[in-house]
Structures are given as C-alpha cells and as structure tokens.
N, C-alpha and C positions, 0 to 999 in steps of 0.2 A: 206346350211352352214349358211346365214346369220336369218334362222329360231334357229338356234342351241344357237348363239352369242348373240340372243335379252335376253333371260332370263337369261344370267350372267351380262347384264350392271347393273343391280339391283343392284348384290352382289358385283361388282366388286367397287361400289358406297360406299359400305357400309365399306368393306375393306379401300379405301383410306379414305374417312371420320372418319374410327378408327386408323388409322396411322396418322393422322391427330390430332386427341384428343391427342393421345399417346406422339408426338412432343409436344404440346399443355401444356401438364402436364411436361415434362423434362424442357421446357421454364419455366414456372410455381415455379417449384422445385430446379431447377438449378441456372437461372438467365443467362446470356449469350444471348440477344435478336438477335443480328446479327446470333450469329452462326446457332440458330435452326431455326428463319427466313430463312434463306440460306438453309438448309435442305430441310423444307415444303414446299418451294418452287415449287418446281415439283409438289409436290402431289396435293398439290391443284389448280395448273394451269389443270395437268389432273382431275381432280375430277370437276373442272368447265367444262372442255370441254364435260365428261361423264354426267354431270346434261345435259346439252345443246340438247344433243344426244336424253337422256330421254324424254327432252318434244319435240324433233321432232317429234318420234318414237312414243309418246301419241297425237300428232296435229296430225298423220297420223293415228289414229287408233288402236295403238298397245295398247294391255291390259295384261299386264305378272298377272301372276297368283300367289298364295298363298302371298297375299299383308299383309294379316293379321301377318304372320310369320314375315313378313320383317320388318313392323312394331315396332313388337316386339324389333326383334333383334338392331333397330334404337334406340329403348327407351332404352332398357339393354346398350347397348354402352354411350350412353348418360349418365345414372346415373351412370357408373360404374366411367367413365371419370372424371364426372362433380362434382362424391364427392371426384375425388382424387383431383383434382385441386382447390376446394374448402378449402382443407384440407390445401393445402399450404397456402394457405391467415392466417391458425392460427398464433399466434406469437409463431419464432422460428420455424416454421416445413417448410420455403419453401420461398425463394427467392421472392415468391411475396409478403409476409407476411411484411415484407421490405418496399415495394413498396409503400403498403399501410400504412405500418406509417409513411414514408417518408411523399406520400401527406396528410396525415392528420394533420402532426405534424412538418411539416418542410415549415419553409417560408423563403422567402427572402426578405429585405426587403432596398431600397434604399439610402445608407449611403450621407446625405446632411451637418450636422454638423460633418464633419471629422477633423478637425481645435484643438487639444487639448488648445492651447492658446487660439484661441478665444470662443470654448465653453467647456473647459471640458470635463468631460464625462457627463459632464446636456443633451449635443446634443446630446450624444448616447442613452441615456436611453429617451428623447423625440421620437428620431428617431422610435425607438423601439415601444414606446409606440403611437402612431400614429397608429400602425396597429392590437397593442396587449392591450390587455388591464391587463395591470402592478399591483401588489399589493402596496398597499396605502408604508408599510414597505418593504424594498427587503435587502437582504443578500444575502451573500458572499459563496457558500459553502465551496471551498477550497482558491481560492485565487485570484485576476483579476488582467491579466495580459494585459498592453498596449504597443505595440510599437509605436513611433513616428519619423521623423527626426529633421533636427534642427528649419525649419522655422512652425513645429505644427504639420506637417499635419500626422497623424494617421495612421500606414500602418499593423497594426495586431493587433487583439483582440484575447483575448480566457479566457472566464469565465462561469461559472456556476452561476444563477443566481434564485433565489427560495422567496417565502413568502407566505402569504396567502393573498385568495383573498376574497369580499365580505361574500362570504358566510362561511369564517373559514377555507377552505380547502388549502392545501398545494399545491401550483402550482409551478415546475422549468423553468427555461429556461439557457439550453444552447446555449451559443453566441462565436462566431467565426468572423472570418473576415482576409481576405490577397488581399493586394491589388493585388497581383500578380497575382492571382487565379481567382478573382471576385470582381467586385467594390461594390459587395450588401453583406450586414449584413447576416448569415448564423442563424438561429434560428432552437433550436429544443425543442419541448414543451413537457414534460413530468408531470406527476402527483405526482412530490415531493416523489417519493419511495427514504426509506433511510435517508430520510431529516427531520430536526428539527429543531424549530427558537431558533436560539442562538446571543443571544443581541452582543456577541463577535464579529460576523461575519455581523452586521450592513453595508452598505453600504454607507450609508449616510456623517460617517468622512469621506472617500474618497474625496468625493465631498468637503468639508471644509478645506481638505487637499491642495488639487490642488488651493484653491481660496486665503487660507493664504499665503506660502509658496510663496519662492523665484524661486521655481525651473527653469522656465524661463533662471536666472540671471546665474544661475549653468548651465543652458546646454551653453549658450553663452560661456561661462568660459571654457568650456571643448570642446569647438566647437574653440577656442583660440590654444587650444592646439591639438588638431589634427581634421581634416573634415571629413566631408562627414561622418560621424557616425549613427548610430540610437541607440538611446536614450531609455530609457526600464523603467517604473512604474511596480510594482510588492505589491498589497496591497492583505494581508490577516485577516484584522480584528485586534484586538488585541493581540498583540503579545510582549516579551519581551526582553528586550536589556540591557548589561552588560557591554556595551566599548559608553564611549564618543565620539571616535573617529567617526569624518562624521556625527553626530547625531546635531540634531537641534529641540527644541521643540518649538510649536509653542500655540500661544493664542487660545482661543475661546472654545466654545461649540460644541465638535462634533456631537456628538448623540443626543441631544437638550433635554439634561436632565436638564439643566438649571446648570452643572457644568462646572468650569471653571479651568485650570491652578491655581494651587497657588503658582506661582512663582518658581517654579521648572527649576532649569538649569544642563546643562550637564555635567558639575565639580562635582555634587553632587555623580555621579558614579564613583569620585576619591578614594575612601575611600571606597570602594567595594559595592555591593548588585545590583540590579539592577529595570529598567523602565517598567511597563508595564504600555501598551496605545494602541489607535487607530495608528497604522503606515502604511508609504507607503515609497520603496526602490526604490530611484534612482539610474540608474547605464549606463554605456555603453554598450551596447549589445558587448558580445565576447572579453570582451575587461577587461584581469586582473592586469594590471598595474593599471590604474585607480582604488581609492578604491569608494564603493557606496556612497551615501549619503542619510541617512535618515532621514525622517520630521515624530517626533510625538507630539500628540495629546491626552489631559487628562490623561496624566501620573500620576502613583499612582507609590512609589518608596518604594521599597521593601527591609528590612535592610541584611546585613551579616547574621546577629541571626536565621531571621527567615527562613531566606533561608537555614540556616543548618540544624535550629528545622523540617521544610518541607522536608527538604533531610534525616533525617534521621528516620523520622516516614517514610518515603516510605521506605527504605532499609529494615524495620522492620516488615513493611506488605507484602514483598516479601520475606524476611526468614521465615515469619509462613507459607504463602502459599507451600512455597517449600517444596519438597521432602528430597532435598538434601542439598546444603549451597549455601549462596550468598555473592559475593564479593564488598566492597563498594571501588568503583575506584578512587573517591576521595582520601583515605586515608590507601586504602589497609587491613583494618579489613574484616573481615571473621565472617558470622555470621551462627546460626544455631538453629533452636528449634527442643525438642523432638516430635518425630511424635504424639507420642497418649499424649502429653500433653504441650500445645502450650504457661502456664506460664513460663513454663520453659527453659529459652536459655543459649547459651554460642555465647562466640564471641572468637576469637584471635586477641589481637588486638598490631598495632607496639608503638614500645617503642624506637626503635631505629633504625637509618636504616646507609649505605654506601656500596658505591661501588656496588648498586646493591641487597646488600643480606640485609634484616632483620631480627632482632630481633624482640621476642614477649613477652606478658603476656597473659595468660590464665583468660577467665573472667565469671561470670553466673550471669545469672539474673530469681528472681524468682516473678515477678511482669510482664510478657510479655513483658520486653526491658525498663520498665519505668525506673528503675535502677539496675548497674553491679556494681558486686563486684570483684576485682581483686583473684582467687583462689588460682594460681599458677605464681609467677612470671618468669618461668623457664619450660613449658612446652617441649620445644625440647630439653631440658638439653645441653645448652650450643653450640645447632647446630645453624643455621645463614641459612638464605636464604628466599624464600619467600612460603608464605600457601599454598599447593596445596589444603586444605578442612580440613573442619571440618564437623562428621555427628555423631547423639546418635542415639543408636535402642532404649533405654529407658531411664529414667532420671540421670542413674550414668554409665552406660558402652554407652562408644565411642570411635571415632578414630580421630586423627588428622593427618594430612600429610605435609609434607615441603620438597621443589623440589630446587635443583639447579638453579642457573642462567642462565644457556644452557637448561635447562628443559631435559638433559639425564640421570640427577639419580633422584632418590624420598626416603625420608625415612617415613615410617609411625609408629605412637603412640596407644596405647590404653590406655582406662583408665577402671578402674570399680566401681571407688568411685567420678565419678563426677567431672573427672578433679582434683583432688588433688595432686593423685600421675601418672605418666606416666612411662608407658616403654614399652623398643623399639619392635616393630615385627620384627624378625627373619625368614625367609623362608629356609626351606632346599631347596636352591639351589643343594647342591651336590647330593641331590638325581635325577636330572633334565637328564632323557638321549638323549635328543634331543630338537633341537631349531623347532621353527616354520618355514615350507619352503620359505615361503616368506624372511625370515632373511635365509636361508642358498644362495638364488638366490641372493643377494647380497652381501654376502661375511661375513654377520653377527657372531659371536661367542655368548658361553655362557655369556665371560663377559661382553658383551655391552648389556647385559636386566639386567637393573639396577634402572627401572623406574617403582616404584609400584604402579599402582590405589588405588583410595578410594576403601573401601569394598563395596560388595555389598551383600544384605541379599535377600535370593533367597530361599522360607519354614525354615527348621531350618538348613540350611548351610549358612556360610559365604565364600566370594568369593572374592581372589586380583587373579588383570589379572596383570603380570611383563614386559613388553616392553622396548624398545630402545629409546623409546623418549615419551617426554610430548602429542606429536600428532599423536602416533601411537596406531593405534589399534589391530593389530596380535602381540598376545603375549601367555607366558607363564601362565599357571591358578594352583592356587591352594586355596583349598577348606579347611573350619577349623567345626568341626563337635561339638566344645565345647567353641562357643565364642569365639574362638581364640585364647586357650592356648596352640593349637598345630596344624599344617598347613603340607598340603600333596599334591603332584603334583595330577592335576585334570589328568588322562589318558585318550586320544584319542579314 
C-alpha cells in the first residue's frame, strides 16, 4: 500500500501547487487579499507538509520515476499561471495593476505647516516639495480646495496640481488630505495626461491672495456670529464676477507679470458688466445663510457692450452650427440658418412681451448674422405667445412655430418666399381614427393633441408629430409629400 501512495506525492504536490497559482491569480485579479489568503490557507500548509514528506522519502532513498514528465508539467503550470498573473499587473486588466501604481505613484507625505495663518499654503507646497520635486511654474487644474477652523489649522485639501518640469514635460500631482482619515498629505503622481499649461489657472495669485487679504479678520467676524465652524477657500484661477456684493479687490502683482491694479473698485459693477481676475471664495462650510466673500486680484473690467457684442457672436456660432434653431435666453429671440447656406439666417425676434405671451417680428440676415433686416412685422398674424422654433430646408421655404403659455397647444407657419408672407398649417385632424395608446391609458381624447412639432424632413417627405404637450413624445404623425401643401395621417 504505502509502495502504491509514494508515486502520487509528486502529483499530488503539483495539483496543490496549481490550486495554489490558481488562488494566486483570482488574488491577483480580484483584489480581496484576506479572503483568498484565508482560502490558500490549507493548501499550502498541506502542500508544505507534502514538500516535507518528499524530502524524507528522497533522505531515505526513494527515487519516483518519469521525473522528466513532472518536470514538465511543473514548468507548463508555472508559465501558464505566471503569465496570467503577470497579465494582471497591466494597467486596467487586474487588481494588482492598482497595486503597482499605487506604490509607484502614491506617497504620503508628513503634513508639518498645517497652520493656514501662519504659513499659507507656501507650507503645503514646501511640505510637498521636500519629498517631490515641484515644477518651477504649478497650476491649478480645476480648482483647490482648503478647509480650515477658526484658530488656522488646516483639516482638508483636495487639488490637482500639474506643470512642467525641467526637462519641458508635463508632470500632475493630485493632492488630498483629511485630518480625519490621516495626518499625512495623500499624493498621487501622474504624467499630466489631458493637461495643459494655462496662465489662467497659475497658482501663484493664490499665494498673493491669502498674503494681501483680510481674510483672517472675516473668519474672526463670522466666528462672532456663530462657532465652532470650518471655514472653506475655494480658488480656481481666473475667473469672472458680476455682483459687488462680498467682493473685495485687493492690490499687487499676482502672477508677477509686473501688472498691478489700476485702481479698480467694486461700485464699478454698479452700472452693469463684469471682473475678471485671479480669485479665491471665502465661505462657511455648509452654511447658506452666510453669503461668501470674495478677494480678487488684477482685475480687468469688462463693459455691458462688449459682453452683449460676446454674447451674441456666440448665439450666432451656435445657430450656424445647428441643425435646427437656437434660443437666446437672454432675450428670447430664436435664431436660424439655412442648412446648405450658412449666409443666410432669420431670427424671430420679440417686440413685445406680457403676461407671459409675446409678440414678434420676422427678421433675415444675408451677411451670416452681421446684419438683420426686419421682413415681416407680423409673422403669427396677430397670435401671441412664445417661439416654439424656427427652421428653413432652403433659403425661402420654412417653418415657424409658436406654443401657448402651458405648452398644451402649438400653432405652426410656413413660408416659401423667405418669410415675407406666412400661413397657417392646417392638419386633417378629422381624418385622425385613433389616438395613440398611451393617451388612451390615461384617459386622453382627440381634442387634447393640440401640440404640433417642428417639422422634420426625413428624404423627400415632411413630418409633424401632434401631441398633448410641449414634453411629450407619443403622438399623432403626419406626413406631407409636396412641401407641405397638403398633409395625411402617417398609418401604423
């Protein structure tokens, strides 16, 4: 019997050593180090005790046969294993992949200037820089974020932090920090994928910021009025602001371009337009009764005029680009260019408003939006309400639309001379022998689809869907086979 037993401790070796791998690689893959630890357990406590057995069994003389086979089979197990686990170290293919850019790319590092009053954030990026070595320039990618209490001390970071380093390449570093969590700085080093140096997002006014500024005197103030608070800096570069309110700008050089303030205060945004500068937003963590207060820096002040002239060359690069129409929410005009010929636009624009409903005038422009000319003072012929669209398939035939104030009915327009003259679309409703089941499951009638879509042009047919409201989509369809002088229920 125990002549029988000797020449399976081999195999039996090789079995637990490939359930062994096999754990090995779900560890690997998985991630979960307790639990598959806790599995292998056994196997490799037996698989030690079977090695042990083996070299008694060789001290005593034993020589099991076809060694070469075993061999084999020892190496096959090995590489089969060893590239799948291998495999997992790729990035993205396997829980150790992780592992390893954790340790390669993640440090921690011992926060000693945590003190916002006494050092700023100069401490952090010291700190920092002590173990890492910093670009000369650093930026902001999206925004850095500090929390503090009242008496300085520091208790959360979290920023993204990026520039180039000697040799011109793009280096990140994201930064973390809770004191709750960890008293050490959490760093993760990345190679600037996505990233681009953009003077906007300079770090440096920050620094200028915190060193000008009152802010101090403001959290005392607001530490007056209720305790025990945490207190919250929020800087993303420059950025622009429209309300004086809470706004404080402050002297010096931020980005050390060698410009300075010219005497810029924050009454000057009484009389409309607005600041862009380096800023950074004080506020009370959680707390909206409090309004923020913000501190900036080399503001450049930007008038009414040109903010409209800006606002409305973008409205005008977003109607060429469209498909269909765009609505300027400022002021409720509706704009539109012909698809195969983008000098040529119309707009709807209000003349009049109340209660809700407006009036319009019809207007084209054949210079790409440089200038409109009024066509049609009267395009809904004396209807009232607001544009649901305007769209042209070519330079003189299109459609306009205008919808109720509850958005449950819609009338639509065509034209074929360019907007000059309009009139109304008509649908044969009465030829209509059933509503859609979704409108019969809620108790829906013919007369409540009273809401007609823009058209849509689909090869050489045109297409209104008729619905129940401005935001519904099962509806009635009918199709027009000659531009739209005559329209027929689309059949099921």
């Amino acid at each position: 019997m125990k002549k029988k037993l000797k020449p399976l401790v081999d195999y039996i070796i090789l079995v637990l050593y490939s359930i062994c791998m096999y754990i090995l690689w779900k560890l690997c893959k998985l991630g979960g180090t307790h639990y598959w630890l806790r599995i292998m357990l056994p196997f490799v406590i037996l698989l030690i005790i079977l090695l042990l057995v083996r070299l008694i069994l060789r001290h005593r003389g034993y020589r099991a046969s076809y060694f070469k086979f075993r061999l084999v089979l020892f190496i096959a197990i090995s590489l089969v294993f060893g590239g799948m686990i291998i495999h997992t170290a790729i990035p993205y293919n396997g829980a150790l992949s992780w592992k390893i850019d954790d340790f390669l790319n993640h440090k921690k590092i011992k926060f000693i200037h945590n003190n916002i009053y006494e050092n700023g954030i100069d401490g952090l990026i010291n700190d920092i820089g002590e173990k890492n070595s910093l670009p000369e320039k650093i930026y902001v990618s999206d925004d850095f974020y500090i929390e503090f209490t009242e008496d300085g001390t520091i208790t959360n970071i979290e920023t993204m932090l990026y520039g180039e380093n000697d040799k011109g390449q793009l280096k990140g570093f994201l930064i973390t920090y809770d004191y709750k969590k960890d008293s050490k700085i959490n760093i993760w080093l990345n190679e600037g994928e996505g990233l681009s140096i953009n003077s906007d997002k300079l770090l440096n006014p920050f620094f200028a910021i915190l060193k000008q500024s009152d802010y101090r005197k403001q959290v005392h103030n607001w530490e007056n009025i209720k305790q025990n608070q945490t207190y919250s800096f929020l800087y993303s570069g420059k950025e622009k602001v429209n309300s004086e309110k809470g706004l404080s700008i402050l002297d010096g050089d931020a980005d050390g371009d060698g410009k300075y303030n010219t005497g810029l205060a924050p009454s000057k945004l009484s009389s409309g337009g607005e600041f862009s500068g380096y800023m950074a937003s004080l506020y009370i963590k959680n707390n909206e009764d409090i309004s923020s207060f913000k501190y900036l820096m080399e503001p450049q002040y930007i008038s009414p005029e040109i903010l409209e002239n800006e606002h409305n060359s973008e409205i005008l690069e977003d109607a060429k680009s469209s498909k269909r129409w765009i609505t300027d929410e400022n002021n409720g005009t509706v704009y539109t260019f012909v698809l195969d010929d983008k000098k040529i636009g119309y707009r709807l624009v209000v003349v009049d408003a109340a209660a809700g409903s407006r009036f319009y005038a019809f207007e084209k422009s054949i210079d790409s939006g440089e200038n409109w000319k009024v066509i049609n003072k009267d395009p809904f012929m004396d209807e009232t309400g607001s544009a649901e669209g305007i769209i042209f398939f070519s330079n003189d035939f299109g459609f306009i639309g205008i919808q109720g104030a509850s958005g449950q009915y819609s009338q639509i327009y065509s034209t074929k001379d360019g907007g000059l003259t309009f009139r109304q679309v008509n649908l044969p409703m009465d030829k209509v022998k059933d509503i859609p089941k979704e409108g019969k499951e809620i108790g829906l009638k013919l007369d409540d689809y009273k809401y007609l879509s823009m058209p849509e042009s689909k090869g050489n047919k045109l297409y209104i869907t008729v619905t129940s409201g401005e935001y519904e989509s099962n509806g009635i369809q009918f199709y027009s086979e000659d531009a739209g002088e005559s329209w027929n229920v689309l059949s099921k």
